[in-house]
N, C-alpha and C positions, 0 to 999 in steps of 0.2 A: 504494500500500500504506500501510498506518497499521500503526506499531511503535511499544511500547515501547521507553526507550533507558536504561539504566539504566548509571552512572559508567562502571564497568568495560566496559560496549561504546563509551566514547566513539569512542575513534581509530576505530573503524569508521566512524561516519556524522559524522567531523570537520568536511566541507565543509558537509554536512543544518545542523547546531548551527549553522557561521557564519550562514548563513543565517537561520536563524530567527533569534538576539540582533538579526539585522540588521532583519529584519522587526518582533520588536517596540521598537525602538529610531524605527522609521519609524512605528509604530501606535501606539505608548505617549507618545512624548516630540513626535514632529514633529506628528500629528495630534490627541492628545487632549491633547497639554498636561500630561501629568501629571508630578508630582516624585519621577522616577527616575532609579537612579543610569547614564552613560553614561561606555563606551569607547570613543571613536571612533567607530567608527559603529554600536556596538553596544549594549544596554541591557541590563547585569549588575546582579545585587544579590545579597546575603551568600547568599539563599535556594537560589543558583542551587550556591554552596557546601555544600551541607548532604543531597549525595546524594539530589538530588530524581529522579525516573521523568518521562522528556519521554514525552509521547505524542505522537508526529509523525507526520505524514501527506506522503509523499514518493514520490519514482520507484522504480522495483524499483530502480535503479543506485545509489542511495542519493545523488544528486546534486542532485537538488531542492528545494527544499521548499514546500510548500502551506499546510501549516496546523500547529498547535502548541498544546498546552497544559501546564503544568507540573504534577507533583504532588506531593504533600507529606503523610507522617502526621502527624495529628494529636498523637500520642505523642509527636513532636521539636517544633523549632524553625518556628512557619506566619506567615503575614502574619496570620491570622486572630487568632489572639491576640497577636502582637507590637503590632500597629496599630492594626486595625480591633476591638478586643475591645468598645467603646463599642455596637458595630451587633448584638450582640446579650444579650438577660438573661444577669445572674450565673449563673440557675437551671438555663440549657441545658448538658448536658452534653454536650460536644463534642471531648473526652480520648476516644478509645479505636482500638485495632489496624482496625475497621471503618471508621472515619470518615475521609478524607481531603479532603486541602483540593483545590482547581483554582483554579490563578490564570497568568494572562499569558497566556489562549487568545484567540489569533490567526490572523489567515490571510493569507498574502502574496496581494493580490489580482492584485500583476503577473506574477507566475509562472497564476496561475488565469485569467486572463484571456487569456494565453499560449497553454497546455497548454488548459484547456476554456474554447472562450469563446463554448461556450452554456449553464452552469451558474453561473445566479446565486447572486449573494452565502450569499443567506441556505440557500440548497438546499449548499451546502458547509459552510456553519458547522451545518448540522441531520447531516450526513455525517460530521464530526469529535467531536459528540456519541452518535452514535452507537457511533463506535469507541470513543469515552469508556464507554459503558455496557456495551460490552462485554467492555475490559478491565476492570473495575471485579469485573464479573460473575465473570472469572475469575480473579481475585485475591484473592474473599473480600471487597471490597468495600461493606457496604450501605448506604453515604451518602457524599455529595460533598458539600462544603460552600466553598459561593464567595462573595466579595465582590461586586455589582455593583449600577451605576446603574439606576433603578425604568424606565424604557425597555427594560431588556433583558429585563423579563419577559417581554414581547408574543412574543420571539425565540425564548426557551425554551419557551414553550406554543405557537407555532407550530409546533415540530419535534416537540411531543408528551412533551418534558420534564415531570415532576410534581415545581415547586419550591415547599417550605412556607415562606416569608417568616417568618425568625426576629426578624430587626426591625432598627432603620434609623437613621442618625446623622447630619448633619450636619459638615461644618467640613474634608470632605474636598477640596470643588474647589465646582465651580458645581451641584451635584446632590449631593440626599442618595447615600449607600450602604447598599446593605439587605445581610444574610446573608441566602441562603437556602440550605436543606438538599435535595439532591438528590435522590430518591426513587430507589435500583437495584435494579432485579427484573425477572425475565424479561418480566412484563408491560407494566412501561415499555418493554422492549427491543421488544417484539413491537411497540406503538404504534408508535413511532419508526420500525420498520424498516418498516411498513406506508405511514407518511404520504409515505416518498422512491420506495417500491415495492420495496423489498428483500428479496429471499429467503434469502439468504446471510451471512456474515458479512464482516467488514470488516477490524475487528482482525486482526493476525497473518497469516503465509503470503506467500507469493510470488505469488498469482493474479494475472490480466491487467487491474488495477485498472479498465484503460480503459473496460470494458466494463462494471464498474459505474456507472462515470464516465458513459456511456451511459441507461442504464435511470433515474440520479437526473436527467438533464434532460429524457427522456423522459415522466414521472412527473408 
């Protein structure tokens, strides 16, 4: 299942959260190298304070975790303008209740390799955008707005993503960072659910995940 988690439902999915800081603590800090803040074995930073919506993707028991990403309005406190405001024009207007940021999407690939270990990589991470787009959709949503390295665009158009590359900076790590603005509309949605073979929805509900789980490595 893939849920929203929003403060107030923490203590419910408490062990889901460990999990993930721990995941991206293992994907942000151990394998990419990047300068984030760590506890132990986990990788927190101010943002994670600031009432952000996890979208997570986990077991009905709410025990596992799979994949994650975090999100953030634009209207508060984002990395996008604390940080990264250099990656894109003065002239973009990137303020407003629609626009939200996505940052620290990951996927624990030893739980997925576990639980499905016939659904590669990238057919999971095209799965987690998916549910991306769907909450988004139901939220009132009509733009995502992310930091990432110019390799991960091939990732995003391969799962049928529509990113407009707002522009790109240097002096972050060993790869520039581009902004790019996430296009949400039922028409993305239909792409995306088409290129994994999807009929149904993802986000939300109790269903027998597994079975989608199925159909995306069958696809």
């Amino acid at each position: 299942m893939i849920v929203s988690i929003q403060t107030f439902e923490r203590p419910q999915y408490r062990r889901v959260l460990r999990q993930m800081f721990e995941t991206r603590k293992r994907v942000f800090f151990d394998t990419l190298n990047w300068d984030v803040g760590i506890e132990g074995d986990k990788e927190v930073d101010v943002y994670d304070d600031c009432n952000p919506v996890y979208l997570v993707w986990c077991d009905r028991e709410r025990s596992r975790h799979y994949g994650s990403v975090r999100l953030l309005p634009t209207t508060g406190p984002t990395l996008l303008h604390d940080v990264f405001g250099s990656t894109f024009p003065d002239a973009a207007a990137l303020t407003a209740p629609g626009i939200w940021e996505g940052t620290r999407m990951c996927l624990d690939e030893l739980a997925l390799s576990s639980d499905y270990p016939n659904m590669p990589a990238g057919r999971a991470f095209s799965l987690l955008l998916v549910g991306l787009c769907e909450f988004a959709l139901s939220h009132n949503i009509h733009t995502l707005i992310s930091n990432y390295e110019p390799h991960f665009k091939r990732i995003y158009t391969r799962a049928g993503a529509r990113v407009h590359e707002l522009g790109r900076a240097d002096g972050f790590g060993r790869f520039p960072v581009c902004c790019g603005a996430f296009e949400v509309s039922p028409d993305v949605l239909s792409t995306m659910r088409g290129r994994l073979g999807l009929s149904e929805p993802v986000f939300g509900g109790d269903h027998d995940f597994s079975r989608t789980a199925e159909l995306i490595c069958a696809a």
